[in-house]
N, C-alpha and C positions, 0 to 999 in steps of 0.2 A: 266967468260966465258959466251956470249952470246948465250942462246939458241933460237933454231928454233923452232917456234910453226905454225902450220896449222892456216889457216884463219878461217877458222871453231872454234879452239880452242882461238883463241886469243879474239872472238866473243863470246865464250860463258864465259873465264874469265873476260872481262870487261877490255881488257889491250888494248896497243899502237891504232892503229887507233880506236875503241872500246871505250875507256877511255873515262869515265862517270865525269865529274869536277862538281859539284853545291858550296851550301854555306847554312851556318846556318842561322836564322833571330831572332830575341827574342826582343820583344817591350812588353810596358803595355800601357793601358789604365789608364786615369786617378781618381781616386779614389771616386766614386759614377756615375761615365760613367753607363748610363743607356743599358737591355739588347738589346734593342733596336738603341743604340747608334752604339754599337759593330758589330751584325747582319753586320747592312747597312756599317758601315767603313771595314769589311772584306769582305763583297761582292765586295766592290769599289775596294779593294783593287785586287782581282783578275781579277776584270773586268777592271780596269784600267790601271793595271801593269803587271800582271802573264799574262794571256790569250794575249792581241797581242804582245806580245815580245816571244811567245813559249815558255815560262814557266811554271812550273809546282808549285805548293806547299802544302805539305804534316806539318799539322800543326795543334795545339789544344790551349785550352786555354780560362781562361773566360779573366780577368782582366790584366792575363800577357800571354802571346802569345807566343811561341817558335815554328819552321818550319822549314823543309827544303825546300831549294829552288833548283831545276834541270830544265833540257832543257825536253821539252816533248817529244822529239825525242832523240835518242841515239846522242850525243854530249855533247858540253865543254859551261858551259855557261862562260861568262866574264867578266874582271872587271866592263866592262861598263853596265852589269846586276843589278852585285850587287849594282853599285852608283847610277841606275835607282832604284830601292830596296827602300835604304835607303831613296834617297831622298822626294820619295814617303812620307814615314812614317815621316821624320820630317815636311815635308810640312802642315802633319795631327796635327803635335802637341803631336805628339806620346812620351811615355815617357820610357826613359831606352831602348832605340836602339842601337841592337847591333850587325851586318855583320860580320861574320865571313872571312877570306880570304877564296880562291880558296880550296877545297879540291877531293879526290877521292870519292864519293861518294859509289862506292864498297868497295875499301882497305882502307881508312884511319878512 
């Protein structure tokens, strides 16, 4: 049975219009990559790919790298985020790249 939620409430769960979608990321650097190497390719990386496509990435890591990737705004990002993502890092020579599909970013 389908229930009826307030706008208000559907906004504060994170549901229907509301639904938050991003995606994992998990790459490495290749083995004796300097820290200076790293730095400048994840700066690039955000300033390249994250920052004008309105993305966000929440992410650590020296030599191997795991993130998540969302919309900076409340929204769904897309496939075509993620295969901007990826292609990004293989372009780099990045190594063990791995995109996740589409997920809830609140529920899943």
């Amino acid at each position: 049975m389908a229930t009826h939620r307030s706008r208000r409430l559907r906004k504060k769960m994170h549901i229907d219009e509301f639904q938050e979608l991003g995606f994992s990321v998990g790459f490495t650097f290749p083995q004796g990559a300097t820290e200076q190497t790293i730095d400048s390719t994840v700066d690039a990386l955000i300033e390249e790919a994250i920052d004008p496509n309105g993305l966000a990435f929440d992410g650590s890591g020296y030599l191997q790298w795991e993130g998540l990737v969302c919309l900076q705004q409340t929204g769904k990002c897309t496939e075509a985020h993620r295969e901007l993502v990826r292609k990004w890092l293989d372009d780099r020579k990045l190594e063990n790249i791995k995109v996740t599909e589409l997920f809830d970013v609140w529920w899943d």
